[in-house]
C-alpha positions as CSV (number, residue, x, y, z in Angstrom):
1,X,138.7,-23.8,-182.1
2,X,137.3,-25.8,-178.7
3,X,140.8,-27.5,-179.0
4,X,142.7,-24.5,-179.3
5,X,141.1,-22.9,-176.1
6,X,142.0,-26.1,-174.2
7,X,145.5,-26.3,-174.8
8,X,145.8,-22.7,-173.8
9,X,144.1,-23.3,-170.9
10,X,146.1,-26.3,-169.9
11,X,149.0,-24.1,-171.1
12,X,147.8,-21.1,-168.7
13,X,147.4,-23.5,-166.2
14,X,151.2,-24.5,-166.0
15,X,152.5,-21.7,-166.3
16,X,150.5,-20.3,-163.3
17,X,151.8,-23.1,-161.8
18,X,155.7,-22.5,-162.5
19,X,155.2,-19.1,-161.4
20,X,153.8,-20.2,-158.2
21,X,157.0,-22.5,-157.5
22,X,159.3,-19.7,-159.0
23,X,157.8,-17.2,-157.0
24,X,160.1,-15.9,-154.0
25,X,158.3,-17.9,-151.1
26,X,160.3,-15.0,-149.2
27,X,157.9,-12.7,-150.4
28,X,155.5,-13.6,-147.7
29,X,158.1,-13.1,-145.0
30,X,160.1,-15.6,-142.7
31,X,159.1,-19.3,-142.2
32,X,160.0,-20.6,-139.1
33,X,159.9,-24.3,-138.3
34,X,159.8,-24.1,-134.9
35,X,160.0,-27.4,-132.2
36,X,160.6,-25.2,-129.1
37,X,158.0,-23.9,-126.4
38,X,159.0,-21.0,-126.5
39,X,159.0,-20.4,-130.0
40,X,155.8,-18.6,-131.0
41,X,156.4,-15.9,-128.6
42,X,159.4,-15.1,-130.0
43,X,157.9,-15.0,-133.4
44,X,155.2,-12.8,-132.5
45,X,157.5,-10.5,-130.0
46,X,159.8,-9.9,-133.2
47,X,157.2,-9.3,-136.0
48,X,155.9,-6.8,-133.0
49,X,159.1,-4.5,-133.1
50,X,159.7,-5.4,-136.8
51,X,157.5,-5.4,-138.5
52,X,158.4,-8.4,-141.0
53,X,156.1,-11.1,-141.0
54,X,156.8,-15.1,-139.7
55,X,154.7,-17.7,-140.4
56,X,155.2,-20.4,-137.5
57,X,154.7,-23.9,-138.3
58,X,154.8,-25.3,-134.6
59,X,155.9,-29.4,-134.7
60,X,157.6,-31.8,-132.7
61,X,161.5,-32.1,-133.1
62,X,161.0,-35.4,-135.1
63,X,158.0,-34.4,-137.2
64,X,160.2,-31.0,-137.9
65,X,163.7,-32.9,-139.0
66,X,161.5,-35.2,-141.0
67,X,159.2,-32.4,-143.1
68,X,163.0,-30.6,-143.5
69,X,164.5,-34.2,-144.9
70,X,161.5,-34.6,-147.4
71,X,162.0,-30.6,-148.6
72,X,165.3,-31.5,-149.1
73,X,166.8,-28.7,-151.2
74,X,163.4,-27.0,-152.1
75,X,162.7,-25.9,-148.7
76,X,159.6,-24.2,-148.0
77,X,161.5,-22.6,-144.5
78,X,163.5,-19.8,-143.4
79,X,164.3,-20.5,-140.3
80,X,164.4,-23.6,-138.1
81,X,164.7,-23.6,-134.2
82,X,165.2,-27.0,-132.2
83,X,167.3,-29.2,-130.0
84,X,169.8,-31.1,-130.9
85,X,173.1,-29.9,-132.8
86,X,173.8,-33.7,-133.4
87,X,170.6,-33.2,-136.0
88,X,171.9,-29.9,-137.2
89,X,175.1,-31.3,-137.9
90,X,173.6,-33.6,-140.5
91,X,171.6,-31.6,-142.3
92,X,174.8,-29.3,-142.9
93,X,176.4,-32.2,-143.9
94,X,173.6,-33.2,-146.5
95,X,174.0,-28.9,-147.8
96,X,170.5,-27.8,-146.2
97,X,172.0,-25.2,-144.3
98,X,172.9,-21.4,-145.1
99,X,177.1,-20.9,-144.0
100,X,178.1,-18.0,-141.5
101,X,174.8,-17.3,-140.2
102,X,176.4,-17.1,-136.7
103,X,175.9,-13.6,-135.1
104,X,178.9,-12.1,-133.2
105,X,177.8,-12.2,-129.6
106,X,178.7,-12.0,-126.4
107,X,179.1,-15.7,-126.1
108,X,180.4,-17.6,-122.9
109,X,183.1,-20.2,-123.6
110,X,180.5,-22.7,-123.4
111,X,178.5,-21.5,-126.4
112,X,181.3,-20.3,-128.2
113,X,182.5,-24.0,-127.8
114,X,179.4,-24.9,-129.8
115,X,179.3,-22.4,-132.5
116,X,180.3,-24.7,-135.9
117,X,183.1,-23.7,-138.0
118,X,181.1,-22.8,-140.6
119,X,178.6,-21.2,-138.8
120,X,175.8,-23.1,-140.2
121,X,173.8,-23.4,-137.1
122,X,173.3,-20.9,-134.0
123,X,173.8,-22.5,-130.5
124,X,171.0,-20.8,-128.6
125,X,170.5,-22.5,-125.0
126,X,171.7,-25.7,-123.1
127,X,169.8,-28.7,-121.6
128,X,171.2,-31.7,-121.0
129,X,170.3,-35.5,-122.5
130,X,170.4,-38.2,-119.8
131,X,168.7,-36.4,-116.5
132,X,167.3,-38.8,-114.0
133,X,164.2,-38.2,-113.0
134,X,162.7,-40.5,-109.8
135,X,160.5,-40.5,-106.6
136,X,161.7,-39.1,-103.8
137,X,161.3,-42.4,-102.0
138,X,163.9,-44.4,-103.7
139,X,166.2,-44.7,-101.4
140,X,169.8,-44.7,-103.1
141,X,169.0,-42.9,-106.6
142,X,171.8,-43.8,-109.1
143,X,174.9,-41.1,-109.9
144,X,176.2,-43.0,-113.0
145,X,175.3,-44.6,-116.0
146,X,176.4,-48.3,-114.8
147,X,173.9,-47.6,-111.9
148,X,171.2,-48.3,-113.8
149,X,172.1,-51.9,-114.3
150,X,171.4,-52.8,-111.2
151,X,168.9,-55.3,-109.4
152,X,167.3,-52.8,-107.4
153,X,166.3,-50.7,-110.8
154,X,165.4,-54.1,-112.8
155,X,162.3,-53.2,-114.8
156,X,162.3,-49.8,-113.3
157,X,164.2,-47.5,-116.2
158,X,162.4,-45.5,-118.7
159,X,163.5,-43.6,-121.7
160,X,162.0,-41.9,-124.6
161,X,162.3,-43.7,-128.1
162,X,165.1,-41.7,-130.3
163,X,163.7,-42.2,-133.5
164,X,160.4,-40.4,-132.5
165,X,161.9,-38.0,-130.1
166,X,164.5,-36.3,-131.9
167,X,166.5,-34.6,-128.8
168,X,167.1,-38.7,-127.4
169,X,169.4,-39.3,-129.8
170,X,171.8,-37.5,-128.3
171,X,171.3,-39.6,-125.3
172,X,171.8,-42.6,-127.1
173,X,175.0,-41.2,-129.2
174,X,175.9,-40.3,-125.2
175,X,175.2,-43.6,-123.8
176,X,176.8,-45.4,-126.9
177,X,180.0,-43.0,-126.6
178,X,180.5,-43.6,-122.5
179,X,180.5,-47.5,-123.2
180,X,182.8,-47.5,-125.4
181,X,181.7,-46.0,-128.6
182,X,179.8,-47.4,-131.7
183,X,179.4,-50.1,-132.0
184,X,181.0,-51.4,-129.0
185,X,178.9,-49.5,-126.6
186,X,175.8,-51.4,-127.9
187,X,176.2,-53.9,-125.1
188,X,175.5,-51.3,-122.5
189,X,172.4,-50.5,-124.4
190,X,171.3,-54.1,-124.6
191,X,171.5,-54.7,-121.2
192,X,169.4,-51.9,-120.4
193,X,166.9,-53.9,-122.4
194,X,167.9,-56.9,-120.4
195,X,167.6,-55.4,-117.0
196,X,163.7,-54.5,-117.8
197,X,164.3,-51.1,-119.9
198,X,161.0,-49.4,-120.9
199,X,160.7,-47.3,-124.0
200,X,158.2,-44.5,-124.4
201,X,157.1,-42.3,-126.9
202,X,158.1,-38.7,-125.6
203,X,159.5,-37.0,-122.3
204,X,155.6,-36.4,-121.7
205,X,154.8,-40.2,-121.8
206,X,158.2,-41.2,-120.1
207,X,157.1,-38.5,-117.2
208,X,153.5,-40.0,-116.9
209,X,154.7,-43.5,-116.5
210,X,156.7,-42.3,-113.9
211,X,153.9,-40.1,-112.3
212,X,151.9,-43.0,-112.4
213,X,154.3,-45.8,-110.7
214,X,154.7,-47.9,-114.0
215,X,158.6,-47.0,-113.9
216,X,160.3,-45.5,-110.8
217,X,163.3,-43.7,-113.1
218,X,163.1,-41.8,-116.2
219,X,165.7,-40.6,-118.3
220,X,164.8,-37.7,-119.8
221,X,165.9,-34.4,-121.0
222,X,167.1,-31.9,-118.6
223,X,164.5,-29.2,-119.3
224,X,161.7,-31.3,-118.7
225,X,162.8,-33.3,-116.1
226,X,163.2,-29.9,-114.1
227,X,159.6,-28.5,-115.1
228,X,158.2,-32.1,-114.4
229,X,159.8,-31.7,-110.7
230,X,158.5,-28.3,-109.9
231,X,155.1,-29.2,-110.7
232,X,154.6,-32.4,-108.5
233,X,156.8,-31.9,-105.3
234,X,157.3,-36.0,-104.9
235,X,159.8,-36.0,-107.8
236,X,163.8,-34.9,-108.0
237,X,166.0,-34.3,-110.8
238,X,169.7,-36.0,-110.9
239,X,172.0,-35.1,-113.4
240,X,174.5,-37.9,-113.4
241,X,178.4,-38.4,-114.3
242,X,178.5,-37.3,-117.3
243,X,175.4,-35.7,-119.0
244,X,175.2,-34.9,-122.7
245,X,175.0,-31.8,-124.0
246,X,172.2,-31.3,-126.0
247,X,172.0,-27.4,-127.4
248,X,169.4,-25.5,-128.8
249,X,170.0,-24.5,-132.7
250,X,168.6,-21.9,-134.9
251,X,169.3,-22.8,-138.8
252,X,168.4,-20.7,-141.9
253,X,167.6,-21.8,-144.9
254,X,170.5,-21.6,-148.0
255,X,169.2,-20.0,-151.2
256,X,167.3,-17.0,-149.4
257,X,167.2,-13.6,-151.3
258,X,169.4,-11.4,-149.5
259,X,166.7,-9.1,-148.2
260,X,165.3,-12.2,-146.6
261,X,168.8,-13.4,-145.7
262,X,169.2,-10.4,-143.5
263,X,165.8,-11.0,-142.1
264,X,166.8,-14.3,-140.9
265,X,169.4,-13.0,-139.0
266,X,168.2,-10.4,-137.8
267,X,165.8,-12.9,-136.6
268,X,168.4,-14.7,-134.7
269,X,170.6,-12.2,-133.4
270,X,167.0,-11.2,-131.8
271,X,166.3,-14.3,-130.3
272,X,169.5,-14.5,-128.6
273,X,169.6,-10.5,-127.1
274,X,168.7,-10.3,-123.4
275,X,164.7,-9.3,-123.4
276,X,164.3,-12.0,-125.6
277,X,166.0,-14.7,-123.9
278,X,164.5,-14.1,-120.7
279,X,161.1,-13.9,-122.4
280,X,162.0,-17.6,-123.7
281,X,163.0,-18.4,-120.5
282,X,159.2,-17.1,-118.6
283,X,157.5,-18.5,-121.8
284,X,159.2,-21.7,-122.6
285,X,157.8,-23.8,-120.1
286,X,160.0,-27.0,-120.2
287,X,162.1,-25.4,-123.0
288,X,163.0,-22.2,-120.8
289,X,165.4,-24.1,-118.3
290,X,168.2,-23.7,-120.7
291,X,171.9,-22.4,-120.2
292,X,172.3,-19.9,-121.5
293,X,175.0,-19.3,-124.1
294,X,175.7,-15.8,-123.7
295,X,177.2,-13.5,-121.0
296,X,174.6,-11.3,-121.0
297,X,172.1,-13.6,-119.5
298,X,171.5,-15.4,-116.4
299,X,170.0,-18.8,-116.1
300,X,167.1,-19.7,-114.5
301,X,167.0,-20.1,-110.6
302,X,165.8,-23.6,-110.9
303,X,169.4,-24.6,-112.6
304,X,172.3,-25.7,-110.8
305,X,176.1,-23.5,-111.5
306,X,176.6,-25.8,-115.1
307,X,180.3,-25.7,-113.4
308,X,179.1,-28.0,-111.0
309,X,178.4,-30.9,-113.7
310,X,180.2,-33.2,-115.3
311,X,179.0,-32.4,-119.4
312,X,180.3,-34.4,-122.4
313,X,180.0,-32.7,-125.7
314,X,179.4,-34.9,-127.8
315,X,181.2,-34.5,-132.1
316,X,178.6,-33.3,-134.0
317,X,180.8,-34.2,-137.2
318,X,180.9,-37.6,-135.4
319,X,177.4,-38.6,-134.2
320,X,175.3,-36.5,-136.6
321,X,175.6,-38.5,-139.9
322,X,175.3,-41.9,-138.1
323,X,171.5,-40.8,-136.9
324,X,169.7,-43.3,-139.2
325,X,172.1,-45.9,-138.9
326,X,171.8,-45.7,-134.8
327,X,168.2,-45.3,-134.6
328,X,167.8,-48.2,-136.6
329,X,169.5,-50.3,-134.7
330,X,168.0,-49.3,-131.9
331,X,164.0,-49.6,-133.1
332,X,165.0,-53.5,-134.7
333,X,167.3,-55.0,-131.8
334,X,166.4,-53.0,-128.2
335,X,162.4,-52.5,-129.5
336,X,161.6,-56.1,-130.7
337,X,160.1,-58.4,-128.2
């Protein structure tokens, strides 16, 4: 008898557990993995006027591309929001992404220019990989990329490290593309390391060094090389010739119910009307001096006319699935000592 009750235990036990996994995780509302600042006002501002539920998990781009990799096709998401469509492009590739999720907008050319032809992604702002930030001492600050091979900016070059910060590959893919491509452009990239290149952590780290005097350039992205600069007057921001683009993306999750489906995009087409993008834009610290995509919106003050800058757009299809293979060579040749 004591037997029988533990196998039916045991037997209870998985199938509470079976039912746990085949339970509609959607029943608890939308997930969003969010990596942008400006995300968890958006969250809350939409289960405000909706009423549906979203569970923010707030991460770093790279912690959030890696939780999504080791999901893989069991998500536990609805939504993700980050930078970087090089990223997105990848995990479309790889079939963790819903198709035609892509609201009909009133998009500029630039964001319609953006929008995948499957519509597994939603462009929803644009910063720029590659901004130089410096002190406003240095005397001749550079314009182009060759520029910072010179003497004068020996040992004075830092960068964040794109295999922790996930919205500096696209500055590598960029750097790599303007020398000549992969993997020819590598040599531009080594002697980077050869004229004194130093490699941080995040644009937070790369910022303070430069704050602090260790380096007297970084490269950084656009958004928070321009926050950096309005808080501490002795800095500027150059965008040189040509920046990357480096777009905001919202992604939802394949397999949802279709009541949850539509809750996803009505999730997006909310993040993307008016209000809500100027909200982003007062709430979003670094993350609010974006482009914006539509027509309907204007960009921050702060921004100069994107007309006025030379932008490369860089093939998704192209640089997204090479990701590992770039990084990696990057950490093992430009890292080592």
């Amino acid at each position: 008898m004591r037997r029988i009750l533990v196998i039916v235990a045991v037997l209870a036990v998985i199938v509470a557990g079976a039912l746990y996994v085949l339970w509609p995780r959607q029943s608890q509302g939308l997930v969003l993995y969010s990596a942008v600042d400006y995300g968890p006002a958006v969250a809350a501002a939409f289960k405000q006027q909706t009423g549906i539920d979203v569970t923010l998990v707030d991460v770093s781009t790279g912690a959030l591309l890696a939780k999504v990799s080791a999901e893989g096709h069991r998500p536990a998401w609805s939504l993700l929001w980050f930078d970087g469509d090089l990223a997105a492009a990848a995990l479309d590739r790889a079939g963790l992404l819903a198709k035609h999720s892509v609201p009909d907008l009133p998009w500029n050319k630039t964001g319609r220019a953006l929008i995948p032809a499957d519509g597994a992604y939603t462009p929803t702002g644009l910063t720029l990989a590659g901004a130089f930030t410096y002190h406003a001492t240095l005397a001749a600050p550079p314009a182009h990329w060759a520029a910072l091979l010179s003497p004068a900016l020996k040992g004075a070059v830092g960068m964040n490290n794109p295999a922790i910060s996930g919205p500096m590959y696209p500055l590598l893919a960029g750097m790599l593309q303007q020398a000549g491509g992969w993997p020819k452009g590598q040599a531009y990239v080594l002697a980077l390391k050869a004229n004194g290149l130093h490699v941080y952590t995040k644009n937070a780290n790369t910022l303070a060094a430069l704050r602090g005097g260790d380096i007297g350039l970084a490269v950084t992205q656009s958004s928070a090389a321009w926050y950096t600069a309005s808080q501490y007057p002795m800095l500027r921001v150059r965008i040189p010739d040509p920046a990357f683009a480096l777009p905001s993306v919202i992604c939802a999750a394949p397999g949802l119910s279709p009541q949850m489906r539509a809750a996803a995009e009505k999730f997006i087409r909310f993040a993307m009307s008016p209000a809500i993008q100027k909200l982003r834009q007062q709430k979003g610290e670094g993350d609010g001096n974006y482009w914006p995509l539509t027509k309907d919106v204007a960009a921050p003050k702060i921004l100069p006319p994107l007309g006025s800058l030379s932008v490369t757009v860089l093939d998704p299809a192209l640089w997204g699935p090479r990701e590992d293979e770039v990084n990696a060579w990057f950490s093992k040749t430009v890292l080592a000592r």
